[in-house]
C-alpha positions as a printed NumPy array, in Angstrom:
array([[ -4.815,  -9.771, 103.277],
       [ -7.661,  -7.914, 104.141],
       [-11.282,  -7.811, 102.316],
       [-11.021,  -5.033, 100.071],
       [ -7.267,  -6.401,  98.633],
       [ -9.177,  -9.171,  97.414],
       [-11.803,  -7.981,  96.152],
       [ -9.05 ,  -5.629,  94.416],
       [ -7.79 ,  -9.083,  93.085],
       [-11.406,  -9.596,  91.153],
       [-10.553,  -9.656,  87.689],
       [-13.998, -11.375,  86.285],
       [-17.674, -11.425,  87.673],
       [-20.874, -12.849,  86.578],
       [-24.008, -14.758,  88.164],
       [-22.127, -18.007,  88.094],
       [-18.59 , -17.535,  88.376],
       [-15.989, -15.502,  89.537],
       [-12.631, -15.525,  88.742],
       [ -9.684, -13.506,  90.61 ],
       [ -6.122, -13.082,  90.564],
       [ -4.239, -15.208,  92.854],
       [ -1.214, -14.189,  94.889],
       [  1.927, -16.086,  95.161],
       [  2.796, -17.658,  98.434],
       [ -0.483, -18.069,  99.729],
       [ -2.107, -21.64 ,  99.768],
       [ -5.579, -21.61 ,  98.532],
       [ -7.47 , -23.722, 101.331],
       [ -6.506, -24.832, 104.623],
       [ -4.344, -27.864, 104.685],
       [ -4.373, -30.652, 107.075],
       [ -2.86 , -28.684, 110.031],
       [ -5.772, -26.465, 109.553],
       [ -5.698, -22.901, 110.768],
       [ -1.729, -23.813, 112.297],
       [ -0.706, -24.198, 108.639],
       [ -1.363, -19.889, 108.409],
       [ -3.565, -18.002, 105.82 ],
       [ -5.399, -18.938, 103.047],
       [ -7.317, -17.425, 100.297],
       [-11.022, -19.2  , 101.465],
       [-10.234, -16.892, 104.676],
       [-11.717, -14.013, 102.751],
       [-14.265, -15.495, 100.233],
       [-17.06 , -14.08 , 102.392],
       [-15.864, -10.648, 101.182],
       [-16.694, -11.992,  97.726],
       [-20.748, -12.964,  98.095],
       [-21.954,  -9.762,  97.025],
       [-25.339, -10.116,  97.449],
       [-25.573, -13.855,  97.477],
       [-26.245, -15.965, 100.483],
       [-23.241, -18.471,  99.741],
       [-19.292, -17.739,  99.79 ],
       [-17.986, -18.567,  96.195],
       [-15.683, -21.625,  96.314],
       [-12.767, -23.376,  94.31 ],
       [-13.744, -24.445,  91.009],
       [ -9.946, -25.776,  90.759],
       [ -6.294, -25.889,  92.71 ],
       [ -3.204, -23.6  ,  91.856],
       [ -0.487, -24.653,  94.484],
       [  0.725, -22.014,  97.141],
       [  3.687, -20.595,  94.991],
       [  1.923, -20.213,  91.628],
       [ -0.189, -17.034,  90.946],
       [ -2.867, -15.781,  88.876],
       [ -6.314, -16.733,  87.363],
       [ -8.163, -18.306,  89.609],
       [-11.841, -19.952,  89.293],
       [-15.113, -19.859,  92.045],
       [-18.093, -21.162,  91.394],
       [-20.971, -18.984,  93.222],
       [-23.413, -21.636,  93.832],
       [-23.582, -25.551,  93.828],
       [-25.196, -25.553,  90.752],
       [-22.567, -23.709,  88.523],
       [-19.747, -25.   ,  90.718],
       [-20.311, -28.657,  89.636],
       [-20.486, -27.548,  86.224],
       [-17.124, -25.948,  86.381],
       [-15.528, -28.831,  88.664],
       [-17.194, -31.41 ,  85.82 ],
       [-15.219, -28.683,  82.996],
       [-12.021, -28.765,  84.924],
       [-12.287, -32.714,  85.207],
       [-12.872, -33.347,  81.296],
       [-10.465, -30.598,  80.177],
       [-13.234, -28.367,  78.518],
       [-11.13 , -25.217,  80.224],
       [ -7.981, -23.699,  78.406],
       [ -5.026, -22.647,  80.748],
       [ -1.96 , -20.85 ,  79.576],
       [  0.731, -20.576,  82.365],
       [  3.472, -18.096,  82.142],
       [  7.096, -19.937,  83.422],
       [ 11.03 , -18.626,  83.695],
       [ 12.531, -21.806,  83.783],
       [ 16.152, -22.346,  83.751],
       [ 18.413, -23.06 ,  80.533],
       [ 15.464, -24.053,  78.034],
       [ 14.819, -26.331,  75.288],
       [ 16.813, -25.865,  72.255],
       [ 13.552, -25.809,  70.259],
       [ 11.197, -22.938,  69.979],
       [  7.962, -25.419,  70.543],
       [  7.191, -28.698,  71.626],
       [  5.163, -31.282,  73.662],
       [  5.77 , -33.18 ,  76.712],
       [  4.254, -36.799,  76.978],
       [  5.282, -38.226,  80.637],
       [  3.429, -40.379,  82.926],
       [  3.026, -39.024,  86.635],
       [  2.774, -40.559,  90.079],
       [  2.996, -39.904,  93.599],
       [  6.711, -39.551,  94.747],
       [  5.437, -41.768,  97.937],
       [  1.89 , -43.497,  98.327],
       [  1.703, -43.201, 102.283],
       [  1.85 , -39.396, 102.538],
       [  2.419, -36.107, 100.877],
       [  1.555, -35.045,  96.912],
       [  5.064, -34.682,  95.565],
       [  5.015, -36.267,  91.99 ],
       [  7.343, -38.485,  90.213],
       [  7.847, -39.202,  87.051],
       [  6.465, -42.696,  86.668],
       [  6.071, -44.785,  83.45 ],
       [  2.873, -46.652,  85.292],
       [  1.814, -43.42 ,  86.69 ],
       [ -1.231, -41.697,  85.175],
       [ -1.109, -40.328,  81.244],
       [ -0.034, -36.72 ,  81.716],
       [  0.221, -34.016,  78.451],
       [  1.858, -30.786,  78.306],
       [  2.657, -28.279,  75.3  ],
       [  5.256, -25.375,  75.469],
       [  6.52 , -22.283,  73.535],
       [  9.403, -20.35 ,  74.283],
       [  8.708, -16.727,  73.881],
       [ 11.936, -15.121,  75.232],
       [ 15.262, -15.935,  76.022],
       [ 17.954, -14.626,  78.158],
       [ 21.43 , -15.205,  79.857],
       [ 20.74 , -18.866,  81.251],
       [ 16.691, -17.969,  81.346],
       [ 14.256, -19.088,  78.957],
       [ 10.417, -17.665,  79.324],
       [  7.738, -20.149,  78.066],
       [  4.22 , -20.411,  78.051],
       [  2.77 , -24.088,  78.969],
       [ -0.308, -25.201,  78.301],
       [ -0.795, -28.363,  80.762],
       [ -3.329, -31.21 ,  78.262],
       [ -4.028, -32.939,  81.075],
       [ -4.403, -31.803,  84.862],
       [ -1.948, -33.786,  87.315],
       [ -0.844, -32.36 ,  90.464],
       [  2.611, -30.261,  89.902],
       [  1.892, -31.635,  86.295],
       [  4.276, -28.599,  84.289],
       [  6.841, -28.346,  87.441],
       [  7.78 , -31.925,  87.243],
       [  7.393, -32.063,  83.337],
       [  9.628, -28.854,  82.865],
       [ 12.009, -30.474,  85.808],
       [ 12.545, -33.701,  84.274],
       [ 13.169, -32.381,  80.759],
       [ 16.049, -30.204,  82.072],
       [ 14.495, -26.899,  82.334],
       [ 13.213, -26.694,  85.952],
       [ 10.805, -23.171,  86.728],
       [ 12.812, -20.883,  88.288],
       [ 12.109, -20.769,  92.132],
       [ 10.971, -24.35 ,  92.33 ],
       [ 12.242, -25.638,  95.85 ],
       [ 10.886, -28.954,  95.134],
       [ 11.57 , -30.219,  91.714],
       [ 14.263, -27.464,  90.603],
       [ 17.303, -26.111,  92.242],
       [ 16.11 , -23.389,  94.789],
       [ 16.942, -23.518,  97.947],
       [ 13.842, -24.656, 100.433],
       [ 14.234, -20.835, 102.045],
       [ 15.191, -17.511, 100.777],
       [ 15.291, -18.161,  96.957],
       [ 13.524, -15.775,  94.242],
       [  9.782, -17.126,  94.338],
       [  8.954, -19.84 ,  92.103],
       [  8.264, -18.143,  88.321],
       [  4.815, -19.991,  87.352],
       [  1.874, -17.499,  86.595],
       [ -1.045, -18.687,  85.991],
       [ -1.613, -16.274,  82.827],
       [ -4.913, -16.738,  80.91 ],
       [ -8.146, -18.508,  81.427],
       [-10.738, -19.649,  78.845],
       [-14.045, -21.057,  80.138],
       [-16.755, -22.53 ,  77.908],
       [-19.407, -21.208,  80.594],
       [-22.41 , -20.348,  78.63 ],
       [-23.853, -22.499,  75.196],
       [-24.888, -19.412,  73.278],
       [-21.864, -17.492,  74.212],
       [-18.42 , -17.132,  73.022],
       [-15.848, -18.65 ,  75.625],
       [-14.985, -16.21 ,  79.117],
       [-11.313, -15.556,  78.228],
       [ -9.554, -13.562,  81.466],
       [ -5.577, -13.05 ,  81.681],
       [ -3.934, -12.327,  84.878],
       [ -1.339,  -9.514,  85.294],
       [  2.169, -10.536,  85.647],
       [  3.135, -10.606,  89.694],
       [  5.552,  -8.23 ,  90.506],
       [  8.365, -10.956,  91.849],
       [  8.632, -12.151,  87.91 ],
       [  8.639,  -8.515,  86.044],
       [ 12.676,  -8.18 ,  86.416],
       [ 13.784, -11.653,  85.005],
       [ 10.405, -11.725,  82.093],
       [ 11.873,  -7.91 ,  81.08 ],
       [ 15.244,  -9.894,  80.369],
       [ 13.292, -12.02 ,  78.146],
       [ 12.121,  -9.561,  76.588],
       [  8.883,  -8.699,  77.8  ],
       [  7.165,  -5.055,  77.973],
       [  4.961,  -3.839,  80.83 ],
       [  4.029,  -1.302,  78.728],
       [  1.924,  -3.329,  76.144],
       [  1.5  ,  -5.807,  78.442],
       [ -1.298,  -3.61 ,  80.19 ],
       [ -3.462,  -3.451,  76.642],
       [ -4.045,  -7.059,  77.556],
       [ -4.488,  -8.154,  80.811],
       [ -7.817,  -7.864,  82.492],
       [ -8.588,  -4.895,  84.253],
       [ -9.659,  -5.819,  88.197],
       [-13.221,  -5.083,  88.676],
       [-12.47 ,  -4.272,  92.724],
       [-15.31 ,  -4.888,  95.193],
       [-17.578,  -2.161,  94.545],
       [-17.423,  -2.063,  90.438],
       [-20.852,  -3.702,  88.714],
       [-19.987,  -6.727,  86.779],
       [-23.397,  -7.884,  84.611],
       [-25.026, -10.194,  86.8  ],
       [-27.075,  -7.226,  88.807],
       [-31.097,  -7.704,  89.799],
       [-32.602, -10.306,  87.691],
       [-29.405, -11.151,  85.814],
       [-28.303, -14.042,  88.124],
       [-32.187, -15.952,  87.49 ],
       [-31.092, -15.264,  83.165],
       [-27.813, -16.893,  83.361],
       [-28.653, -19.845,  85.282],
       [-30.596, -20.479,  82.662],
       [-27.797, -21.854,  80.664],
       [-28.508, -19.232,  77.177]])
């Protein structure tokens, strides 16, 4: 990736926050092998500053294989305010999912305690009935041949919360290589988009609501659903690219920190 494909990724901008659309495949910090563990998105944050003398950083986590809306705080200030949203579940995420087979039902919720699949290393999850409370709510909103698309709203926020909760209720996410049946190499991308964002940000202000364009690897099997890329681009978010004004320009950063 190179600076100006992500700022081409920008899809929101204001003095406190950015948010862009992530890419699936790439992790979005370095992990514990550091640089040997290849590419991540904080690589090219500095390309994402403009103007200010900090790099934006992670409000939140998407794993490697998932894709879309993604949060930065610009400074400390508005970053704890978004980690401290994140933490008491303030911020409403809709993720986009294939998964395979489906629920019989066209709606439902998913009530199952998580835990770590081992305590000594690694984050895989488990499902765990003295793990930690863990809420999810789904809606199918296509079907096809074996293929059900769904939109999950995750209550709470537990690592690979909706991949183990869609796993363990018999409808694994397509592409999954570590709850669902892909293979670990060579299978078609796991089919979890993180689709639409809504952030309380500002008092005085209606909620920041962004969606994310659907990523090209999960067009063919959503069309089977029955979804349209041709009235799907009425609602996504336009990306704002590195040189486009957002409304934080001159003394607009000093206005919104003031919390209106």
């Amino acid at each position: 990736m190179t600076p100006e494909e992500m700022g081409s990724r920008l899809l929101y901008r204001d003095g406190l926050m950015l948010i862009i659309n992530k890419p699936a495949g790439m992790a979005v910090h370095k992990g514990p092998k550091g640089s040997k563990g290849g590419p991540s998105l904080e690589d090219w944050f500095d390309a994402l500053r403009f103007g200010l003398p900090r790099m934006p950083a992670l409000a939140h986590r998407l794993d490697k294989e998932t894709s879309g809306c993604l949060v930065l705080g610009r400074h400390r200030k508005a970053l704890a305010d978004l980690n401290l949203m994140f933490r008491n579940g303030k911020v409403g995420k809709t993720y986009w999912a294939i998964v395979e087979g489906g629920p019989e039902a066209d709606e439902g919720r998913i009530d199952m305690p998580l835990g770590r699949l081992d305590d000594t290393k690694g984050w895989w999850m488990k499902h765990d009935e003295n793990g930690l409370p863990s809420a999810s709510t789904w809606k199918v909103l296509g079907r096809a041949e074996g293929l059900t698309w769904l939109a999950l709203e995750p209550l709470t926020g537990r690592t690979h919360q909706l991949r183990v909760h869609c796993a363990e209720s018999g409808f694994p996410i397509l592409g999954d290589n570590i709850y669902g049946k892909a293979p670990r190499h060579g299978g078609p991308g796991m089919h979890l988009h993180a689709r639409e964002i809504v952030v309380p940000l500002y008092r005085n202000r209606p909620p920041i609501k962004v969606t994310a364009p659907v990523p090209e690897h999960m067009k063919k099997r959503l069309k089977a659903c029955g979804w349209s890329e041709e009235s799907d681009a009425a609602l996504v978010t336009p990306p704002l690219g590195l040189s486009r004004p957002r409304h934080e320009e001159a003394g607009a950063d000093a206005t919104q920190l003031k919390r209106q």
